[in-house]
VOBA-1610 file (N, C-alpha, C; in pm, whole numbers, padded with zeros to 5 digits, always signed):
BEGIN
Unk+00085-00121+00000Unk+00000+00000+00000Unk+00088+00125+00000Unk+00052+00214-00089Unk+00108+00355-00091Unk+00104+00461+00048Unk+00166+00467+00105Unk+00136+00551+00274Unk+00209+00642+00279Unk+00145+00782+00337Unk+00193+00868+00351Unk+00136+00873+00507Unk+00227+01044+00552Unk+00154+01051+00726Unk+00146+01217+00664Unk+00051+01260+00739Unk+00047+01443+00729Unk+00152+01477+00809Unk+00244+01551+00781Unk+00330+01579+00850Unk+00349+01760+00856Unk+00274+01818+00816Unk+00290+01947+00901Unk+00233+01951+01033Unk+00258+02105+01109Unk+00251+02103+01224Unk+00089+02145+01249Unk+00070+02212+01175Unk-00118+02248+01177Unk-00156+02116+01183Unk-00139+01975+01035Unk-00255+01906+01057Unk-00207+01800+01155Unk-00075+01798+01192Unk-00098+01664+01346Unk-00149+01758+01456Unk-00187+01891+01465Unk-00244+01923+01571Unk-00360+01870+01551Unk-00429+01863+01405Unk-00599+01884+01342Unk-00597+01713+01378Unk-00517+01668+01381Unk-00528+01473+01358Unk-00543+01405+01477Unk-00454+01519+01594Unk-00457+01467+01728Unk-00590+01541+01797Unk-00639+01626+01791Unk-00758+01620+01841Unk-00873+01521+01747Unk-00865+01537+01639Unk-00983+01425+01576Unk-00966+01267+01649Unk-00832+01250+01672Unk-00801+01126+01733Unk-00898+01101+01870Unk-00814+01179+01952Unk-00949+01206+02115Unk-01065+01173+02044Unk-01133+01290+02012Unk-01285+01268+02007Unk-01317+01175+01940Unk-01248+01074+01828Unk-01333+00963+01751Unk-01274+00872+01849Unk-01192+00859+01934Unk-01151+00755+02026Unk-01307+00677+02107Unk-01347+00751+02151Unk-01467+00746+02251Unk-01564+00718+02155Unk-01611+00716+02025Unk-01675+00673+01926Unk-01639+00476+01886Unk-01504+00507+01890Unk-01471+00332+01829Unk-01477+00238+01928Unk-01561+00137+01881Unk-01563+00018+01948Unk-01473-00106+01905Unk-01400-00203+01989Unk-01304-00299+01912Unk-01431-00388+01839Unk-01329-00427+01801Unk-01410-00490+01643Unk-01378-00621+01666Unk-01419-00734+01606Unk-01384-00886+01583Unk-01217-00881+01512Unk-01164-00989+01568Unk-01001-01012+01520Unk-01023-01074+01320Unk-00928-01007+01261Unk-00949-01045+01091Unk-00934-01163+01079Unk-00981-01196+00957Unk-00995-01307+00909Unk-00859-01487+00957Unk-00940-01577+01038Unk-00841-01680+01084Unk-00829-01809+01024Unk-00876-01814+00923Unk-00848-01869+00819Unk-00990-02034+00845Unk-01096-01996+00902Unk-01219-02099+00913Unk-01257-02083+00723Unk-01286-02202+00709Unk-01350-02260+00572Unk-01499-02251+00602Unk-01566-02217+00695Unk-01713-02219+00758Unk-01768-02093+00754Unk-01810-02000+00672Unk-01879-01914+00680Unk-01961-01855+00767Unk-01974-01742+00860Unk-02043-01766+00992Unk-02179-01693+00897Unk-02306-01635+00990Unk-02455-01608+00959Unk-02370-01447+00935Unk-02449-01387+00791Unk-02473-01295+00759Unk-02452-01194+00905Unk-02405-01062+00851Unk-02431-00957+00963Unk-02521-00915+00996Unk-02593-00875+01095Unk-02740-00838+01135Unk-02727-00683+01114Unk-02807-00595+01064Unk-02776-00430+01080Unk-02884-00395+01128Unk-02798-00309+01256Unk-02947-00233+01356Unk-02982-00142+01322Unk-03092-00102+01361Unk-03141+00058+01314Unk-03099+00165+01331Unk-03084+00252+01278Unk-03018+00367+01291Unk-03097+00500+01371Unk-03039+00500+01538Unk-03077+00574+01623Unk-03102+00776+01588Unk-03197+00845+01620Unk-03182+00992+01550Unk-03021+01050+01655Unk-03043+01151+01589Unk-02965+01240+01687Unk-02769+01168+01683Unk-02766+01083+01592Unk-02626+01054+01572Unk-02531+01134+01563Unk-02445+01055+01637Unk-02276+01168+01671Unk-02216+01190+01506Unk-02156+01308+01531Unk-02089+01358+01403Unk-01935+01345+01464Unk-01895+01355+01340Unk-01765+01325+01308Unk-01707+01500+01291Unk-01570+01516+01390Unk-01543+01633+01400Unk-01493+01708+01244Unk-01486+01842+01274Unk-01419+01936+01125Unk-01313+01891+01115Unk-01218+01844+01200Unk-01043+01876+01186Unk-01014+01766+01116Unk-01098+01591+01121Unk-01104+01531+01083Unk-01146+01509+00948Unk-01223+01611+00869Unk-01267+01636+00760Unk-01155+01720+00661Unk-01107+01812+00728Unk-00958+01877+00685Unk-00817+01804+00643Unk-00807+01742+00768Unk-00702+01672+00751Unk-00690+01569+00622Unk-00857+01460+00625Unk-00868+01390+00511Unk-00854+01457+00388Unk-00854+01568+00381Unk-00904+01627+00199Unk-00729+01663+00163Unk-00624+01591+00255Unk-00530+01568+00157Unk-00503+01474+00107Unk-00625+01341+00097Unk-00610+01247+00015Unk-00732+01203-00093Unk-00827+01284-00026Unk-00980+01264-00147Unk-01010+01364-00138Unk-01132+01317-00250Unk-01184+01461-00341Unk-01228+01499-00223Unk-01234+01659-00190Unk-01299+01749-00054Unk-01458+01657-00068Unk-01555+01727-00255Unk-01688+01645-00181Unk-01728+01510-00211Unk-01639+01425-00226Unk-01687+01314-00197Unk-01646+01266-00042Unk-01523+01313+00005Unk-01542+01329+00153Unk-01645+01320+00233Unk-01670+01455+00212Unk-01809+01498+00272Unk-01963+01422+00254Unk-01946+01378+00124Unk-02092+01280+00173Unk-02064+01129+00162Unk-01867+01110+00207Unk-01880+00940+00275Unk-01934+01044+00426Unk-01864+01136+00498Unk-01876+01164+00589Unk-02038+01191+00629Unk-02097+01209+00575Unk-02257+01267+00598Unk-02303+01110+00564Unk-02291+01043+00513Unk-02284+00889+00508Unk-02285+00805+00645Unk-02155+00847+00726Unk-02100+00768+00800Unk-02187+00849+00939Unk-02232+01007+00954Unk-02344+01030+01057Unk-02467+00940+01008Unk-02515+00937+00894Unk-02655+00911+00850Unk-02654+00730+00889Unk-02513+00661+00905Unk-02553+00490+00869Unk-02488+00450+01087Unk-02472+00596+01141Unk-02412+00576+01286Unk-02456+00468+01364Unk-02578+00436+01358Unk-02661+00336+01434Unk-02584+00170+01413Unk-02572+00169+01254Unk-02505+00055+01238Unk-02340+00007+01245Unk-02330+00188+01194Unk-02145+00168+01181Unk-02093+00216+01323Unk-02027+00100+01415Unk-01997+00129+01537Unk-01830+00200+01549Unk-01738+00129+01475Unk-01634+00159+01482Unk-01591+00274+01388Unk-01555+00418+01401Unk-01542+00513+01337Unk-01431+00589+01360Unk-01319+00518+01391Unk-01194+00573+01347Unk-01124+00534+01255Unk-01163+00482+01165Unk-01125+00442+01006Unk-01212+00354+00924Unk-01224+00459+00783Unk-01299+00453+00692Unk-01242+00460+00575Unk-01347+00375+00448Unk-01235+00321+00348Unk-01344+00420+00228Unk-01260+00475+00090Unk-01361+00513+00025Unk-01337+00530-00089Unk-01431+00491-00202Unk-01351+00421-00333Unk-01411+00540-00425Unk-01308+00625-00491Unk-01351+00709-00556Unk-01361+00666-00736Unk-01471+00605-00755Unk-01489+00563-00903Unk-01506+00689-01022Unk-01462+00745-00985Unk-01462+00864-01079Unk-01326+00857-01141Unk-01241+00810-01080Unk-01100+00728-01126Unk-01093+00662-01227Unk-01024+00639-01329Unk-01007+00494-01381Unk-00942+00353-01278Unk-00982+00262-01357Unk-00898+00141-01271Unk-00763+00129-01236Unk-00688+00198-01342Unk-00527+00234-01346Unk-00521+00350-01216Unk-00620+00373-01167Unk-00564+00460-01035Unk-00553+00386-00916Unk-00445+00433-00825Unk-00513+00374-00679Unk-00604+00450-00611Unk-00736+00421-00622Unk-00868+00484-00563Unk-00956+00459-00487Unk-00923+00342-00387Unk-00933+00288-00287Unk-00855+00346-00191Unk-00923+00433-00094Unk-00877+00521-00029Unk-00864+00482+00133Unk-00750+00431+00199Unk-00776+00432+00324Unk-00742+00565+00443Unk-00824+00563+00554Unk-00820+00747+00622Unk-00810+00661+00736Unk-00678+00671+00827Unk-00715+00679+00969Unk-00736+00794+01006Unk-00817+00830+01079Unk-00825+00954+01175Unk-00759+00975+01294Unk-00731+00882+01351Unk-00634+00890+01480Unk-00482+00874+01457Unk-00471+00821+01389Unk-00317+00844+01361Unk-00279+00927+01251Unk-00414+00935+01165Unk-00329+01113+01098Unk-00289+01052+00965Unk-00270+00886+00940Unk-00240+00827+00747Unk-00346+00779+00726Unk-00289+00813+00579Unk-00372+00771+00467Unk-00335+00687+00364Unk-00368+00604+00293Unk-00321+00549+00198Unk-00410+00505+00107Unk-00364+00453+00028Unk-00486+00354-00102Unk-00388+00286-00211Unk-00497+00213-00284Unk-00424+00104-00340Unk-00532+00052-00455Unk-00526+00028-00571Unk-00641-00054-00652Unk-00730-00126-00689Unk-00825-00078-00679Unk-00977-00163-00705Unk-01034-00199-00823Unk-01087-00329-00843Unk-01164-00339-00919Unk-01291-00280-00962Unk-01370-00265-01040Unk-01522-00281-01072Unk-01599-00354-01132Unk-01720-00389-01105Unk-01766-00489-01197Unk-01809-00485-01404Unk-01779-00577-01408Unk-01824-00607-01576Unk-01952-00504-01626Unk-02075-00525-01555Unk-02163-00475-01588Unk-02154-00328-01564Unk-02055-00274-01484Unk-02041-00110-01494Unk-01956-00052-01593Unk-01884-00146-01639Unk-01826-00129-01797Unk-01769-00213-01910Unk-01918-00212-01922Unk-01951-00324-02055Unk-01778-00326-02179Unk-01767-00187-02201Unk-01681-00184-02283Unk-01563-00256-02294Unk-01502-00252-02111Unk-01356-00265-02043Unk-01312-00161-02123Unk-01317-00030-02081Unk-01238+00129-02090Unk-01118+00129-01965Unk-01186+00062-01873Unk-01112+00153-01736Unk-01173+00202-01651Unk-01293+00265-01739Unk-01379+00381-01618Unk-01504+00312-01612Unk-01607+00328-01477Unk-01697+00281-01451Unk-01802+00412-01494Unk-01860+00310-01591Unk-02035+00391-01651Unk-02157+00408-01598Unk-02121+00303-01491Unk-02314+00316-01436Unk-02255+00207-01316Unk-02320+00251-01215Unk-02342+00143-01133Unk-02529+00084-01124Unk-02519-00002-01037Unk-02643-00125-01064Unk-02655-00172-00937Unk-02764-00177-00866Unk-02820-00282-00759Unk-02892-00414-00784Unk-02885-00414-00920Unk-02951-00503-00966Unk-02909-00661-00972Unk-03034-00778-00907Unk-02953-00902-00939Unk-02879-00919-01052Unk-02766-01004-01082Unk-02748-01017-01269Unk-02660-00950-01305Unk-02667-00804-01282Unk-02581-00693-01328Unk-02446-00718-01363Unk-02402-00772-01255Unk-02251-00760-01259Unk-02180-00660-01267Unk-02273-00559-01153Unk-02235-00416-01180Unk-02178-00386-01006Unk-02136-00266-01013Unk-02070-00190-00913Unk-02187-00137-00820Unk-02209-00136-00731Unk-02293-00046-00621Unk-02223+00047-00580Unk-02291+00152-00555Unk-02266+00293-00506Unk-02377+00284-00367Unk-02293+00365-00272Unk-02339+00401-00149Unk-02279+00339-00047Unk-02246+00335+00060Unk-02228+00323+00250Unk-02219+00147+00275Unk-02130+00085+00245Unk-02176-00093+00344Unk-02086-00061+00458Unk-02140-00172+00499Unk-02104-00226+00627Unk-02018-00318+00652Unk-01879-00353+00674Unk-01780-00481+00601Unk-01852-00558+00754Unk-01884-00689+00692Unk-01923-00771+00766Unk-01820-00898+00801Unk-01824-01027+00810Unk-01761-01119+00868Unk-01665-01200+00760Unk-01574-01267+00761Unk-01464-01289+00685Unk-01519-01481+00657Unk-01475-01523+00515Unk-01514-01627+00494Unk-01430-01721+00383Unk-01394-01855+00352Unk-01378-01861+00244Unk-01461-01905+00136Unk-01436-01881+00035Unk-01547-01895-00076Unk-01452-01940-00199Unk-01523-01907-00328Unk-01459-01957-00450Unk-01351-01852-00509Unk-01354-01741-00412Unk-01247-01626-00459Unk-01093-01650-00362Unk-01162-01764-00293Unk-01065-01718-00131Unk-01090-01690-00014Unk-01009-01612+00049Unk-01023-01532+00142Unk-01134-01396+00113Unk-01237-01384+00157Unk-01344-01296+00119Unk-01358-01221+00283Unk-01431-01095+00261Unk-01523-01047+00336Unk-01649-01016+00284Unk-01745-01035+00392Unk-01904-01002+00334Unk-01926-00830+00350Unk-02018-00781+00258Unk-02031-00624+00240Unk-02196-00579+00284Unk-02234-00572+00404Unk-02385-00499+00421Unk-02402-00398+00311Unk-02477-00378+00254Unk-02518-00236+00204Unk-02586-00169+00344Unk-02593-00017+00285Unk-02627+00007+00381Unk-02773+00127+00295Unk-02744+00144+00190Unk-02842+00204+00125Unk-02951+00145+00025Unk-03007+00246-00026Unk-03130+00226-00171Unk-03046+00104-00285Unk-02938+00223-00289Unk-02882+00193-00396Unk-02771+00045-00378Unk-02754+00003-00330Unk-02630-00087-00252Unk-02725-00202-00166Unk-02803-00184-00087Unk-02899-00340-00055Unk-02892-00449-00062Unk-02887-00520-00165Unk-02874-00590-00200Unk-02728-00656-00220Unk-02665-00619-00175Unk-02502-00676-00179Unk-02500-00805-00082Unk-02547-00817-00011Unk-02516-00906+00061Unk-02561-01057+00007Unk-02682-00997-00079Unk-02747-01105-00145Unk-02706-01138-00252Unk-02617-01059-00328Unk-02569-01050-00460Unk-02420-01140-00421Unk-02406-01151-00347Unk-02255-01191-00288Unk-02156-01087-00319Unk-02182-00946-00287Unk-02074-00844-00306Unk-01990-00829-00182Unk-01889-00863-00188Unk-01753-00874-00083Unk-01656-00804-00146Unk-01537-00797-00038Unk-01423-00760-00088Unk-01366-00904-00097Unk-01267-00918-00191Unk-01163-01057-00216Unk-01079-01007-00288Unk-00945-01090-00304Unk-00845-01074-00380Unk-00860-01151-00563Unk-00770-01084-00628Unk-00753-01145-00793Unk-00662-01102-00832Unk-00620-01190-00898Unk-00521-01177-01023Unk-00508-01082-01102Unk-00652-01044-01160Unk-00662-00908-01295Unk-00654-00809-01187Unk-00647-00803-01063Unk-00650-00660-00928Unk-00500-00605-00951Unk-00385-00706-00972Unk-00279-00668-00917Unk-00203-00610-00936Unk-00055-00524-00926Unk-00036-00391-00964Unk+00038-00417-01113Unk+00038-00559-01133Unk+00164-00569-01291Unk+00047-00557-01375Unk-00063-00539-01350Unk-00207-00522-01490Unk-00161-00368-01536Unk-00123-00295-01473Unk-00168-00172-01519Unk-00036-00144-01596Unk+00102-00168-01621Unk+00208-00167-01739Unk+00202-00196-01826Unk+00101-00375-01790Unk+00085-00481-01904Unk-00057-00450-01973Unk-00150-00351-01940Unk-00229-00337-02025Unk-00316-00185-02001Unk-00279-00099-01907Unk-00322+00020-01875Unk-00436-00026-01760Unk-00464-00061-01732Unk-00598-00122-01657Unk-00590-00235-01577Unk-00692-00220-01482Unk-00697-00385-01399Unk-00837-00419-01498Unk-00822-00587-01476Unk-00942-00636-01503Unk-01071-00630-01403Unk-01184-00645-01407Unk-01323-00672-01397Unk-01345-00733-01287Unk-01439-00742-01212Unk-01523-00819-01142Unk-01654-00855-01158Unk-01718-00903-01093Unk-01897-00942-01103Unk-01972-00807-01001Unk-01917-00716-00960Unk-01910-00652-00868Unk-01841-00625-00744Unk-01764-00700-00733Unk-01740-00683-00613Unk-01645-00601-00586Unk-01538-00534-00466Unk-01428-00484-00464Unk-01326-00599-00481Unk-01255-00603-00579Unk-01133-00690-00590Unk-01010-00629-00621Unk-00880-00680-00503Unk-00780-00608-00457Unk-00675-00699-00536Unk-00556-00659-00492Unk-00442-00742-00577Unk-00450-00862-00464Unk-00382-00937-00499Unk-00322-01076-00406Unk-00259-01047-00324Unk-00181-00993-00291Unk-00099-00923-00205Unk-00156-00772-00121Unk-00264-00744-00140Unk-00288-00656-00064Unk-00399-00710+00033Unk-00446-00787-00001Unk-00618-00839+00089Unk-00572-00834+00250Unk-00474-00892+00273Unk-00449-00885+00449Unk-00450-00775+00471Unk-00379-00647+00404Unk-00354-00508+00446Unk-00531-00450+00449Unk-00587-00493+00372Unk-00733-00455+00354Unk-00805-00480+00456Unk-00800-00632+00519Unk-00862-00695+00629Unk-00776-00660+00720Unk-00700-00621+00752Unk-00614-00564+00881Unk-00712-00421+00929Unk-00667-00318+00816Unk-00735-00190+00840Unk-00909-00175+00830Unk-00963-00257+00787Unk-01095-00225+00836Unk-01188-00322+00956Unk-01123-00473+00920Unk-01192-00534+01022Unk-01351-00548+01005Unk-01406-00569+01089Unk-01570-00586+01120Unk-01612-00444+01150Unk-01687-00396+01069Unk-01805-00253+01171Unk-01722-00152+01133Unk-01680-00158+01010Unk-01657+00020+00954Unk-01699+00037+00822Unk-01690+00126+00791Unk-01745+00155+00691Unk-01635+00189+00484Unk-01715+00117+00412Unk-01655+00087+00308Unk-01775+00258+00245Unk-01711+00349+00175Unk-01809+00425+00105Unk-01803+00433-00064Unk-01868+00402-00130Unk-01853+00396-00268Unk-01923+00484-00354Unk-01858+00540-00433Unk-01961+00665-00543Unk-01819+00723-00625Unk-01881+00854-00691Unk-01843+00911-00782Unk-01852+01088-00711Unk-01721+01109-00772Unk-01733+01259-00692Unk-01810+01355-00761
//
């Protein structure tokens, strides 16, 4: 993964207070993936209580030296609006498809320690029929083989026919249906970083987020159970 740390003196002041206050927000999470062949039960998602805690300014600042300012802002208005379900909120992942595939646009933000990084994602077939690079449409639709846009929920770790997988709650209209669609994160072959010399592009998925082979632990390390994955277009 590509990592940087903010290193002026304004934003580790802006990083260490966002740290405090999202401290008292995060709850520990389940330990990553231990390698069971047994799939546990789907994630349950609770309702989302009014009056949800917001996520401080300094924390919003600091991030916009690695994503677009407004797509920031509405993973962040995302991550108040889905609070009930998303417990752990000192790191959030957020895939800016406005990118081509040849970008790294899979965006990871700690807030308490102040880095950021990202690294390459797939999209699905059905969001670009063509194979350009760039995603045309996303789809909630069974079949699609398309990309969802909006807020999940990374749920419980499993193996399947990709591997090492995690399951993806949706958490919206548009995204719902992921869980049913079997939209996870997993690793692939067409994910990994020698696609993009050897042909400008990563290859395809059925939807899902698919990472290189070598990055999936770093993926399942930093988000774990109960944070939030945000997906759209800036």
């Amino acid at each position: 993964m590509l990592e940087f740390t903010l290193r002026s003196d304004r934003r580790a002041v802006m990083i260490s207070g966002a740290g405090i206050a999202l401290a008292a927000l995060a709850r520990p999470i389940a330990k990553p993936f231990l390698g069971s062949s047994h799939p546990r039960r789907p994630t349950t998602v609770p309702a989302t209580p009014r009056n949800a805690p917001r996520m401080p300014q300094t924390a919003l600042d600091a991030a916009r030296f690695s994503v677009d300012p407004a797509l920031l802002r509405r993973a962040l208005s995302a991550l108040d609006q889905h609070s009930g379900s998303i417990k752990a909120r000192d790191r959030i992942a957020i895939v800016d498809f406005t990118a081509p595939s040849s970008n790294p646009r899979l965006h990871f933000l700690d807030v308490m320690s102040g880095k950021a990084s990202r690294l390459l994602v797939a999209h699905g077939s059905g969001s670009d029929p063509e194979h350009t690079g760039f995603l045309e449409r996303f789809s909630n639709a069974f079949g699609s083989n398309a990309s969802s846009e909006g807020a999940f929920l990374t749920g419980d770790y499993y193996t399947g026919k990709h591997g090492r997988s995690q399951r993806l709650v949706g958490l919206d209209p548009t995204n719902n249906n992921a869980l049913s669609r079997a939209i996870v994160i997993h690793s692939a072959w067409y994910a990994n970083d020698d696609m993009i010399p050897a042909h400008g592009k990563l290859g395809r998925s059925q939807g899902c987020f698919a990472v290189g082979e070598n990055k999936l632990s770093d993926v399942f390390n930093f988000l774990g159970e109960g944070r939030m994955v945000f997906a759209a277009r800036a």
